[in-house]
C-alpha positions as CSV (number, residue, x, y, z in Angstrom):
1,X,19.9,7.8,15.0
2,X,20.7,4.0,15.1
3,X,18.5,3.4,11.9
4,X,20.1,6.4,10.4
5,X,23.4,4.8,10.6
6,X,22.0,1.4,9.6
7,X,21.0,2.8,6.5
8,X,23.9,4.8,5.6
9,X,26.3,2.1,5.8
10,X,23.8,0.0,3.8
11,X,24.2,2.8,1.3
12,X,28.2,3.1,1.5
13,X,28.1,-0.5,0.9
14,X,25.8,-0.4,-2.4
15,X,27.6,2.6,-3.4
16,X,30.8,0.5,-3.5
17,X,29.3,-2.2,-5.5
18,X,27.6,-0.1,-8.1
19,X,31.4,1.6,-8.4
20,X,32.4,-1.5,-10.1
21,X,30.6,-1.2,-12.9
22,X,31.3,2.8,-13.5
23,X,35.2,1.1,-13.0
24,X,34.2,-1.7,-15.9
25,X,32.8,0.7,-18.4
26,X,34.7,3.4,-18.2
27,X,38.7,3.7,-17.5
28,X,38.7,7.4,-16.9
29,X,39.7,8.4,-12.9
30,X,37.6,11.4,-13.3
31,X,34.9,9.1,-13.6
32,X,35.5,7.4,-10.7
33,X,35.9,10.3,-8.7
34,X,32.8,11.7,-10.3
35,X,30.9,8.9,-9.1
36,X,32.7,8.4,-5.9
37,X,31.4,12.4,-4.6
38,X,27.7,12.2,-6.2
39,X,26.9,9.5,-4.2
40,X,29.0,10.4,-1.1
41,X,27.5,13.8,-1.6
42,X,24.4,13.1,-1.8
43,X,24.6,11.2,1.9
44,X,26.7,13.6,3.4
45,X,23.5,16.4,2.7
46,X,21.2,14.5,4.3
47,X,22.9,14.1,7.5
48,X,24.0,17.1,7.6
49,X,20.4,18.5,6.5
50,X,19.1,15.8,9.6
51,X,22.1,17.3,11.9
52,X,20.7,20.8,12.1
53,X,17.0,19.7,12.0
54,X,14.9,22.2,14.2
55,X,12.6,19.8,16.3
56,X,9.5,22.5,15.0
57,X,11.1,22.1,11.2
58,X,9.6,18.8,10.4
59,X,10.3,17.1,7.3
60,X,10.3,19.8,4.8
61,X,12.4,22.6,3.0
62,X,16.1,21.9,1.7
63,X,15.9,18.6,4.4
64,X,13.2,17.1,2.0
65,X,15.1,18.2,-1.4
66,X,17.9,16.1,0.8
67,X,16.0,13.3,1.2
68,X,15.0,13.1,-2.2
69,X,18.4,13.3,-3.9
70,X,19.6,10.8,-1.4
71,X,16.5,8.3,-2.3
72,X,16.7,9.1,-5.7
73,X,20.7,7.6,-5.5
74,X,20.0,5.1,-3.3
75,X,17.5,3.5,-6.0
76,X,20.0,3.7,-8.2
77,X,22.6,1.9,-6.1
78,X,20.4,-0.7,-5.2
79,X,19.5,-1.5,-8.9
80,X,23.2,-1.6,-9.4
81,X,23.8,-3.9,-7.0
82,X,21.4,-6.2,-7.4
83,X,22.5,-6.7,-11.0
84,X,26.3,-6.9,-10.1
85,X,25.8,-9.4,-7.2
86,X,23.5,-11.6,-9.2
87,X,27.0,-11.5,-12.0
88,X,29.0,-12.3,-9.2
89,X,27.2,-15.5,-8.0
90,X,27.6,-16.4,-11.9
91,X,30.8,-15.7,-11.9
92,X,31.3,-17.5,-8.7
93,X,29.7,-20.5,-10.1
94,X,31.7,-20.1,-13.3
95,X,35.5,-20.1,-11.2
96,X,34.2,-23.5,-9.5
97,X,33.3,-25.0,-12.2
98,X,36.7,-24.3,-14.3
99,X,38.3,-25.1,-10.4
100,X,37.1,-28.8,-10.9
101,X,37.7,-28.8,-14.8
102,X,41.6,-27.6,-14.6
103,X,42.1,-30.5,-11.5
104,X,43.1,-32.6,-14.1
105,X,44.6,-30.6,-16.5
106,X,48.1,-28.3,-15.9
107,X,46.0,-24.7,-16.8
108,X,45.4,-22.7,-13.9
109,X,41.7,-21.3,-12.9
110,X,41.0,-17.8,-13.6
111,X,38.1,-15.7,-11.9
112,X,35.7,-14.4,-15.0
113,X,36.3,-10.8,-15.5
114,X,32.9,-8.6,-15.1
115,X,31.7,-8.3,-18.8
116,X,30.9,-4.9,-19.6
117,X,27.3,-6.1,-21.1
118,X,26.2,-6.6,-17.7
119,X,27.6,-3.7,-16.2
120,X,26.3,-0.9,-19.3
121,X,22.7,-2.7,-18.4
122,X,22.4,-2.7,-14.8
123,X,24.2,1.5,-15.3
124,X,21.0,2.3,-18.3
125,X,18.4,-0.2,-16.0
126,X,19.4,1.8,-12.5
127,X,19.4,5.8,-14.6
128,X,15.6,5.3,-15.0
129,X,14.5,5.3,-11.4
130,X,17.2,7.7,-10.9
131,X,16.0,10.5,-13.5
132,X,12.6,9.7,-12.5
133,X,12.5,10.7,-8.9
134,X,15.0,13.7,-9.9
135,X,11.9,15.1,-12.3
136,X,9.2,14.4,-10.1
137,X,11.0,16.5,-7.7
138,X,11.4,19.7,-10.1
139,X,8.1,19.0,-12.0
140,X,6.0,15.9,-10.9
141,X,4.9,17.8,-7.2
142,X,2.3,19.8,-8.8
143,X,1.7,18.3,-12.2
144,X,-2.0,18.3,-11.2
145,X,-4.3,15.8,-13.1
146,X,-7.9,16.0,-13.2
147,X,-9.9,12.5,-12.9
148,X,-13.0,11.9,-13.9
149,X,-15.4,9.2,-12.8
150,X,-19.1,8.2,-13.5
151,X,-20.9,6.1,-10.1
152,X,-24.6,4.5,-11.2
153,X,-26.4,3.3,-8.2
154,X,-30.5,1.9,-8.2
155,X,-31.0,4.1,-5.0
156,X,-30.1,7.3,-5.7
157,X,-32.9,10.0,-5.1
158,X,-34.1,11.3,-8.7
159,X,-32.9,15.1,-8.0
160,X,-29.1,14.0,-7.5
161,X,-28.7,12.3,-11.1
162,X,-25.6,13.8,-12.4
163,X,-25.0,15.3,-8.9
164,X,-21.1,16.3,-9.6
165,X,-18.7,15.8,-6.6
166,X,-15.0,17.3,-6.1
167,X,-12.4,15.2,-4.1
168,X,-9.1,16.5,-2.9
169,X,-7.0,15.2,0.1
170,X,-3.7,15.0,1.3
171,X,-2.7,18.5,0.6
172,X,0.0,18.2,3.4
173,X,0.6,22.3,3.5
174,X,4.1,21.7,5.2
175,X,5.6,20.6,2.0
176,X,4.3,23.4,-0.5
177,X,7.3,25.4,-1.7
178,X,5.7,27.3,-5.2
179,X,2.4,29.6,-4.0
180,X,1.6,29.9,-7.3
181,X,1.5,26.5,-8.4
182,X,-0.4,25.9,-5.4
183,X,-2.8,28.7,-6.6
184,X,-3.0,27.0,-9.6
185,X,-4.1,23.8,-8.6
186,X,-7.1,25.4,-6.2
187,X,-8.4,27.0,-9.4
188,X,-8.0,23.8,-11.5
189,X,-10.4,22.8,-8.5
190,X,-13.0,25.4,-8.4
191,X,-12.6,24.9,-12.7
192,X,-14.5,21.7,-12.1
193,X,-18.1,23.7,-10.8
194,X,-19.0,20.9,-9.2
195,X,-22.4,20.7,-6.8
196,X,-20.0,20.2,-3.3
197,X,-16.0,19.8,-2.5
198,X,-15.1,17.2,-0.2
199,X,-11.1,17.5,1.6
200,X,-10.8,14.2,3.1
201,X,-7.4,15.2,5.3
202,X,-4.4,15.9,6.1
203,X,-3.8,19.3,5.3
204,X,-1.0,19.5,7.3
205,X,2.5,17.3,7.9
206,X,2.6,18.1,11.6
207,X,1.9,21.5,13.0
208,X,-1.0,24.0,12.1
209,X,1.1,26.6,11.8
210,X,2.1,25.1,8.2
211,X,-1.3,25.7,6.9
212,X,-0.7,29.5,7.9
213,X,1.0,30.6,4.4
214,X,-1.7,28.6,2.4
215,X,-4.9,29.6,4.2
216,X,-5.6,32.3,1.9
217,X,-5.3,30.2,-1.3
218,X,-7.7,27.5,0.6
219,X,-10.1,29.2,1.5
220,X,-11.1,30.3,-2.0
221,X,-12.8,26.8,-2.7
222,X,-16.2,27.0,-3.4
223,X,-18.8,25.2,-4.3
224,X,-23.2,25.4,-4.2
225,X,-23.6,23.1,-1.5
226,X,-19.9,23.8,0.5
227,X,-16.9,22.7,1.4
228,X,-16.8,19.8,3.8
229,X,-13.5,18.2,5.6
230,X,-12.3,15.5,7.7
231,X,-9.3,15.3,10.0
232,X,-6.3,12.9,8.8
233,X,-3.7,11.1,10.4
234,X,-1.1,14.0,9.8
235,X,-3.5,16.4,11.4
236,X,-3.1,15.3,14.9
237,X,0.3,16.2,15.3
238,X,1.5,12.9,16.4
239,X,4.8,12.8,14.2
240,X,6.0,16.0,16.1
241,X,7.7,16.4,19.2
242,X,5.8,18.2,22.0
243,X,6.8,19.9,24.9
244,X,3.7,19.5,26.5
245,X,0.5,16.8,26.2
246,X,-1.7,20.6,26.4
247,X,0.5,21.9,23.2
248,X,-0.4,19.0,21.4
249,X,-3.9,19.3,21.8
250,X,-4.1,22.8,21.5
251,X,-2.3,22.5,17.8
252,X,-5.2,20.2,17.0
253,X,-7.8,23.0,18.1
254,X,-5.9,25.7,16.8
255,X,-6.0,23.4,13.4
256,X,-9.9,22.9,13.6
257,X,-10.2,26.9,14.1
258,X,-8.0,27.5,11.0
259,X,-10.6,25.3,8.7
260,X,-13.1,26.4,10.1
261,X,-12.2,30.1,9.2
262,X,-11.4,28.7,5.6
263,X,-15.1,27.6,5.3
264,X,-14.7,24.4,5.8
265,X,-17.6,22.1,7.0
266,X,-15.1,20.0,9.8
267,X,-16.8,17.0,10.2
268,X,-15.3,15.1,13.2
269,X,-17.6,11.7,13.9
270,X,-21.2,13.4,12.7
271,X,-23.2,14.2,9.9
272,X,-25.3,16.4,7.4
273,X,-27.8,16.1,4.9
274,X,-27.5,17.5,1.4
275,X,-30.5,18.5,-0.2
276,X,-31.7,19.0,-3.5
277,X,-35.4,19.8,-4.8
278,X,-36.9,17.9,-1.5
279,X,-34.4,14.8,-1.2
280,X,-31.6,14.2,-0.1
281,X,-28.4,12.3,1.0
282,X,-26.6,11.7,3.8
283,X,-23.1,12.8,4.1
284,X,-20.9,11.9,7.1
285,X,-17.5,12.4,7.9
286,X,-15.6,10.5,10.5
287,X,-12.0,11.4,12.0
288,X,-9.1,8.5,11.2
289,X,-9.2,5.6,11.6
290,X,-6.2,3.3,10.5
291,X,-5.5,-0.3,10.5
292,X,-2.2,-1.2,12.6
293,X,-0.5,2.0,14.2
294,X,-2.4,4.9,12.7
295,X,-4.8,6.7,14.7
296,X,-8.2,5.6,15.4
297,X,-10.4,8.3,16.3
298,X,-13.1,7.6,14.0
299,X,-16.4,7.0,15.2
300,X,-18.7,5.2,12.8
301,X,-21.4,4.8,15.0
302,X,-21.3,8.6,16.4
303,X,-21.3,9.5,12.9
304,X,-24.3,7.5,12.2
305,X,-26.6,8.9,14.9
306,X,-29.5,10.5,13.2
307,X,-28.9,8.4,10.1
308,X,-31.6,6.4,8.2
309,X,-30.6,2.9,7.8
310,X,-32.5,3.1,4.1
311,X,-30.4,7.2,3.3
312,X,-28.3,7.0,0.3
313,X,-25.3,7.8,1.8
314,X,-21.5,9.0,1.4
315,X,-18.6,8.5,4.0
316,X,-15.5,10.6,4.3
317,X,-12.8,8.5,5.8
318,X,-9.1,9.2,5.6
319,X,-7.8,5.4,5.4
320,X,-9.1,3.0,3.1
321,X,-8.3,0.7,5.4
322,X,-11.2,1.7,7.5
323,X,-13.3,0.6,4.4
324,X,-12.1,-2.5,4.1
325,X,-11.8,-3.4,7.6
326,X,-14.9,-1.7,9.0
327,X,-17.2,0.1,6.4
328,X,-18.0,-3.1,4.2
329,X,-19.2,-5.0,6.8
330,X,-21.6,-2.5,8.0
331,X,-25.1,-3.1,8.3
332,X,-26.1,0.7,7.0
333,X,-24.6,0.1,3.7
334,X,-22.4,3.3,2.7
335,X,-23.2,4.1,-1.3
336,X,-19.7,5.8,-1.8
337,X,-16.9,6.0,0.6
338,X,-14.1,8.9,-0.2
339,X,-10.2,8.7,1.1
340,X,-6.8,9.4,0.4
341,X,-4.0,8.7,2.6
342,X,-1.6,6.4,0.3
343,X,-0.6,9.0,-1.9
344,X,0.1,6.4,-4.4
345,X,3.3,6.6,-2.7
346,X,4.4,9.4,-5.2
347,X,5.8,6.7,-7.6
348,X,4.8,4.4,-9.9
349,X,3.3,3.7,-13.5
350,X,0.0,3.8,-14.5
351,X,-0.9,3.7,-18.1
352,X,-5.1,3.5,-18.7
353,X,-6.5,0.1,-19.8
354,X,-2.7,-1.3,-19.4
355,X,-1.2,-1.1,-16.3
356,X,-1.4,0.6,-12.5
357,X,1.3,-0.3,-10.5
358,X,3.2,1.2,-7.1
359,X,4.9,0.1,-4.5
360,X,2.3,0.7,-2.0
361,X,0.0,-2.3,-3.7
362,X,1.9,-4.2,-1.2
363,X,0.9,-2.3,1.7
364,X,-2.6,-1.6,0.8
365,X,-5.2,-3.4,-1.5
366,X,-7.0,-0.3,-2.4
367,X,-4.7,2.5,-2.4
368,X,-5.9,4.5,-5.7
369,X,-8.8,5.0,-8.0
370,X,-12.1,4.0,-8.0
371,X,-13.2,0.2,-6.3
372,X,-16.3,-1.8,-6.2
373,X,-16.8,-4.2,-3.4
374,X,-20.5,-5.5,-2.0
375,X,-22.2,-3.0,-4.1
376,X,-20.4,-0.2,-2.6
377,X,-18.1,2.3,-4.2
378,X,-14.5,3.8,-2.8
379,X,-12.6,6.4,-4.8
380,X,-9.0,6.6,-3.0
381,X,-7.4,9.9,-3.8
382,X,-3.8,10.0,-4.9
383,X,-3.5,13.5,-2.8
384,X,-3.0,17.1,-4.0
385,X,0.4,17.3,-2.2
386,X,3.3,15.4,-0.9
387,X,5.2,14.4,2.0
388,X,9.0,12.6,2.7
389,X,10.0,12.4,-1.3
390,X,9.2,16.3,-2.1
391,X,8.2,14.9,-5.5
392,X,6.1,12.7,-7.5
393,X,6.4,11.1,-10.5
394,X,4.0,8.6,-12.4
395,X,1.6,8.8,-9.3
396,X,0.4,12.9,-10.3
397,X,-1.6,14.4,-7.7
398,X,-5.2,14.3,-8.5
399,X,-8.2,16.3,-8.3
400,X,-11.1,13.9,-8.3
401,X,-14.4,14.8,-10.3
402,X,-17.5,11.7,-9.4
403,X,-20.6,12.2,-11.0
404,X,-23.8,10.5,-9.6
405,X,-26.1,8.8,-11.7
406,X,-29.3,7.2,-11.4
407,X,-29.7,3.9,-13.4
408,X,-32.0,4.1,-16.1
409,X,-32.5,8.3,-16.2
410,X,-30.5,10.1,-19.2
């Protein structure tokens, strides 16, 4: 509640500064008044939303559409006020200079005025992030974007050249509000035909009761060789509030169960082989493992019991983090690592051949696409769904589609 506070009057006090430019450009008290209960608004429905939280809600629903209008404001407010302070230290500058010029003279110093120029560019600069969160929220969410990717490697086994793999993670069913948008985006999925699905976790925000509605939908994934899934951090129920140690755990069972029935192959710190006209590859799927705070469950060297040293093989890990802190340096060589987990952080740019940018670069060093370190491949999912910002815009959610090759086959 503290932080809560914290940040609202952080807000209030943006807000305030980002009123003087509406008060610059525009003389109307409408205006003012206008801006004055948007942005009051938009605070007062999140706390109330936060107020009248269910502790078995989680962060989902009209509280989520709350958060995001509030975010989506906030941004706005602090583009605002970075442009207004940064005019106020020049204007600060500008009153002490005339200070020591008018000493010797009889005129009188005068504070500089704000100068509408500055004020019309921070209001058009601060209205793109605004507008942009606003329509990821009411279209981004399930603008589903199909990504295609070609992996050569020397090693792998002749009868898996163009061997087609489908990725999805991150479908956080908590936050899923359209059914048939969802439905959509599991048949854009099944679309691909690929050889095998792989869900590399977090199919829920807290509770396995929010995968309930969706199961249905789910479990219609198919593919020749299966459907195979790891746990993610979200899975464990470690975000919620439990009454008992024994409820927690038996959400987590009750979760397994629930993929299980879907079809899904739940691979928790263990392996499979996939097979294809006598060879084969090893698959293995470990539960999370994250670097600082996150959860670290995963087992690499359970999951590589069986496993030949010399196996082309593929990892299903939730962080990337595990790959960079763990995976690379491993003696067995993993061919192609798959995770998710950064969701891009729902926002960003990314133009092909140009530019891929989002906040969460800062955070992690491999946080989407396709990367290439020591000879070993890891495709990091953007995520199906979303969680916290009930939106998503720049950063679409993806359906990954890798195909295998074999250098020097056609």
């Amino acid at each position: 509640m503290s932080r809560l506070i914290i940040l609202a009057i952080f807000y209030v006090v943006l807000a305030v500064y980002g009123f003087q430019a509406f008060r610059t450009l525009f003389r109307s008290p409408w205006m003012h008044w206008a801006y004055g209960v948007l942005f009051l608004g938009a605070l007062l429905f999140l706390v109330i939303k936060i107020m009248t939280l269910q502790a078995n809600d989680g962060f989902r629903g009209t509280v989520a559409v709350a958060g995001g209008i509030f975010a989506a404001f906030f941004l706005m407010a602090l583009v605002l006020g970075f442009f207004l302070l940064l005019e106020d230290v020049i204007r600060l500058f500008g009153f002490g200079y005339n200070k020591v010029v008018t000493w010797s003279s009889s005129e009188a110093a005068h504070f500089p005025s704000r100068r509408k120029f500055i004020s019309g560019l921070a209001l058009g600069l601060a209205s793109l992030p605004f507008g942009a969160m606003l329509y990821g929220m009411y279209r981004g969410k399930y603008n589903y974007q199909v990504l295609k990717y070609e992996l050569e490697f020397d090693d792998l086994p002749d009868a898996f050249h163009n061997y087609q793999i489908t990725q999805i993670s991150d479908v956080h069913s908590g936050s899923f509000d359209d059914y048939k948008k969802v439905e959509y985006g599991v048949n854009l999925v099944n679309e691909q035909k690929s050889d095998v699905i792989f869900f590399t976790g977090d199919i829920v925000n807290n509770r396995s009761e929010e995968l309930e509605p969706w199961k249905a939908v789910f479990s219609r994934l198919e593919a020749r060789d299966g459907v195979y899934s790891i746990l993610g951090n979200h899975d464990y129920g470690d975000y919620a509030s439990w009454e008992t140690e024994e409820a927690k755990a038996q959400n987590l069972e009750e979760l397994k169960m629930m993929q299980r029935g879907m079809g899904f192959d739940l691979m928790l710190n263990t392996n499979r082989y996939l097979e294809k006209d006598g060879q084969r590859i090893a698959l293995l799927g470990v539960e999370n493992w994250g670097r600082g705070g996150f959860k670290k469950a995963g087992d690499l060297e359970k999951a590589k019991e069986g496993i030949h040293k010399d196996d082309f093989k593929i990892l299903l890990s939730h962080d990337p983090s595990h790959w960079e802190d763990v995976v690379l340096q491993d003696d067995y060589h993993f061919h192609l690592t798959l995770s998710g987990h950064t969701h891009g952080m729902q926002f960003g740019v990314e133009i092909p051949g140009w530019i891929k940018w989002s906040p969460v670069k800062w955070r992690y060093k491999y946080w989407a696409g396709i990367y290439k370190e020591l000879d070993q491949f890891i495709n990091v999912n953007r995520g199906f769904g979303f969680i916290g910002y009930p939106g998503r815009f720049g950063i679409w959610p993806e359906i990954s589609v890798i195909t295998l090759k074999k250098k020097g086959l056609t």
